[in-house]
N, C-alpha and C positions, 0 to 999 in steps of 0.2 A: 674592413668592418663586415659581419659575417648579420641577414639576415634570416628568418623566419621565412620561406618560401610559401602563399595562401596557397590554402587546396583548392583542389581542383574540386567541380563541382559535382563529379559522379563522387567525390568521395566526401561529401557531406551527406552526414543525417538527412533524413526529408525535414523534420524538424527545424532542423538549420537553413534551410534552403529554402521553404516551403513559401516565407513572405517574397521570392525572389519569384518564384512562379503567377504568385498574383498580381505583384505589378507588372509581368510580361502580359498576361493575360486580360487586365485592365486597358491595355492597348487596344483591343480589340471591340471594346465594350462603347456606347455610349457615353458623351459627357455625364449625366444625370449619373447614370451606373458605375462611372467610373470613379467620380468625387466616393460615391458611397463607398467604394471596395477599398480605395486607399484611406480612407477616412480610419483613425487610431483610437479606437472610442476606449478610455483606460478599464470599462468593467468586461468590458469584449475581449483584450488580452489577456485579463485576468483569468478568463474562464479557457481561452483558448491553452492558457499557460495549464492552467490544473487538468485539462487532460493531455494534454501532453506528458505533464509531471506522473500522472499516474497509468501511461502508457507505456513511459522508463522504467518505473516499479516495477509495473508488471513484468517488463520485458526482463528486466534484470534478477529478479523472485523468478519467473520460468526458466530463465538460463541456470541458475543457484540447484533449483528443484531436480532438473534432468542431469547434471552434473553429481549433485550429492545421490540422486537414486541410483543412478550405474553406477558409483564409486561403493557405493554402501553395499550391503548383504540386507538388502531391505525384507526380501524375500523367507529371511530363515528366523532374523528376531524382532523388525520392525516392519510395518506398514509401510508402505511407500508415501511420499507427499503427495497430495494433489494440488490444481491451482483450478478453483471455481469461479466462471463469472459469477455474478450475484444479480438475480434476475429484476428486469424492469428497471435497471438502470444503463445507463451509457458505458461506463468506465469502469465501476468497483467490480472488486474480483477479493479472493480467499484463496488463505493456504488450509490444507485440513489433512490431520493426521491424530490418532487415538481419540477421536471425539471432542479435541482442538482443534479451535477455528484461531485463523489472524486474518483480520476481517479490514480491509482497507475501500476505505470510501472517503466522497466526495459528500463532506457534511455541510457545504455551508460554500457561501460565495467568497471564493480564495483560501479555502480550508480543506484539506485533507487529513482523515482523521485515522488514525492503527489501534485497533482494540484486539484483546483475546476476549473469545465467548468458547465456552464448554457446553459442549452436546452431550445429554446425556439421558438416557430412557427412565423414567420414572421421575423422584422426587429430588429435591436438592434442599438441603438443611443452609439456611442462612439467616445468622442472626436467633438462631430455636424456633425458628418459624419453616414450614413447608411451605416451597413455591411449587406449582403446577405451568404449564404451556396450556393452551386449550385445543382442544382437537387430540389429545393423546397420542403424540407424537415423540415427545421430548423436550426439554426444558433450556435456553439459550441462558448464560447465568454473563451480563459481561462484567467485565472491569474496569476501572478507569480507564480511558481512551487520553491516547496523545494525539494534540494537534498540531499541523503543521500550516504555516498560512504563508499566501504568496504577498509579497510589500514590492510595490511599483516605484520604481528607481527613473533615474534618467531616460529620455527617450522611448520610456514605455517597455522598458527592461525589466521583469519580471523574474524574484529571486525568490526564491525559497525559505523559510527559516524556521528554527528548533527554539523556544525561549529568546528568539532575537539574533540568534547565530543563523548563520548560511549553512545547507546543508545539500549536498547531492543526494539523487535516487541510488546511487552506487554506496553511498556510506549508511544510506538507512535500511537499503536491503540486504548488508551486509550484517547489519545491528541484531537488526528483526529476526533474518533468516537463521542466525546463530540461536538467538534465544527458542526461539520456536523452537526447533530440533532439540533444545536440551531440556526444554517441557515436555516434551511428546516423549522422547526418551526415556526421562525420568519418572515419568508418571505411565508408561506402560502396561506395569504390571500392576500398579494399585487402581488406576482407575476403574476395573471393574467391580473393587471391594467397597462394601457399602461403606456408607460412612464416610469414604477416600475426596469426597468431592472440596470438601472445604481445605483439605490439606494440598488437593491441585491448586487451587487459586493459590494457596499463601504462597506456594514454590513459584509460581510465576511471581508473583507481587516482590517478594526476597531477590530474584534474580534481576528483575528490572529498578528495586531501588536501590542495590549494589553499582547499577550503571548512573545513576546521579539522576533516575528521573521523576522521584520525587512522588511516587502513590504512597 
């Protein structure tokens, strides 16, 4: 009978490992101090989970981004991606390319949210009405946002889910970082023409409810 050999512990995630450090550490601590550190309080994992979760995004959207930019000829027909923190918060970070954002944050306790918002200088026609930003800067137009929320399982196991499915940081930055790229792509060269802005959003909206999800 052949088993699964455990890793070893330099070859775990910190992640992985990291509650293994606090109870060694707890050792060392006061009784009082030490009840409190080991102590599993479910809204405290929760939170510990969501950045974590969106420390994986990101890491996995940065790895995606410097791999497609050397791969690519970003240089001769496309902008490069960037990857922005998003100030005044802990966690949320952006992708941004042709004046496309995918804007990932921590909306809410145990909720991670992915929207597109378009950057765009001047006015934006939505609905036959003109929207403004104030400060004459440029106008954020977003769109439907997906949530995703953490559901507390056995032993304080914190899983991820889409519509009530499990999902990994690897299958959604996969999802995303696709779609992204063939927004920015595709709207290249129109999004400087006037008018172009309402037909950006509908290509993103077309392309994301082709994947099942429902804007």
């Amino acid at each position: 009978m052949s088993y699964a050999r455990p890793p070893h512990l330099k070859d775990l995630l910190p992640s992985q490992k990291g509650w293994i450090h606090e109870l060694a550490r707890a050792e060392t601590l006061p009784d009082s101090v030490q009840s409190s550190v080991l102590t599993q309080n479910p809204d405290q994992c929760i939170e510990e989970s969501t950045i974590r979760f969106l420390a994986d995004l990101r890491e996995e959207l940065a790895h995606n981004v410097k791999l497609f930019n050397a791969l690519s000829e970003n240089g001769t027909l496309f902008q490069e991606i960037k990857v922005y923190s998003v100030a005044q918060t802990a966690a949320d970070f952006m992708l941004f390319r042709n004046q496309l954002k995918l804007l990932i944050t921590h909306r809410d306790h145990g909720v991670v949210e992915i929207s597109f918002a378009q950057h765009v200088r001047g006015t934006l026609s939505v609905d036959g009405q003109q929207m403004w930003q104030s400060g004459g800067e440029g106008l954020i137009q977003d769109l439907p946002p997906q949530l995703f929320t953490a559901q507390l399982g056995a032993f304080h196991d914190v899983t991820w889910t889409f519509h009530g499915e499990k999902v990994s940081p690897q299958q959604i930055a996969k999802f995303y970082f696709t779609e992204f790229v063939k927004c920015t792509r595709e709207s290249n060269h129109s999004i400087q023409r006037p008018g172009s802005d309402q037909v950006l959003l509908d290509q993103i909206k077309a392309l994301l409810e082709k994947k099942g999800l429902g804007l």
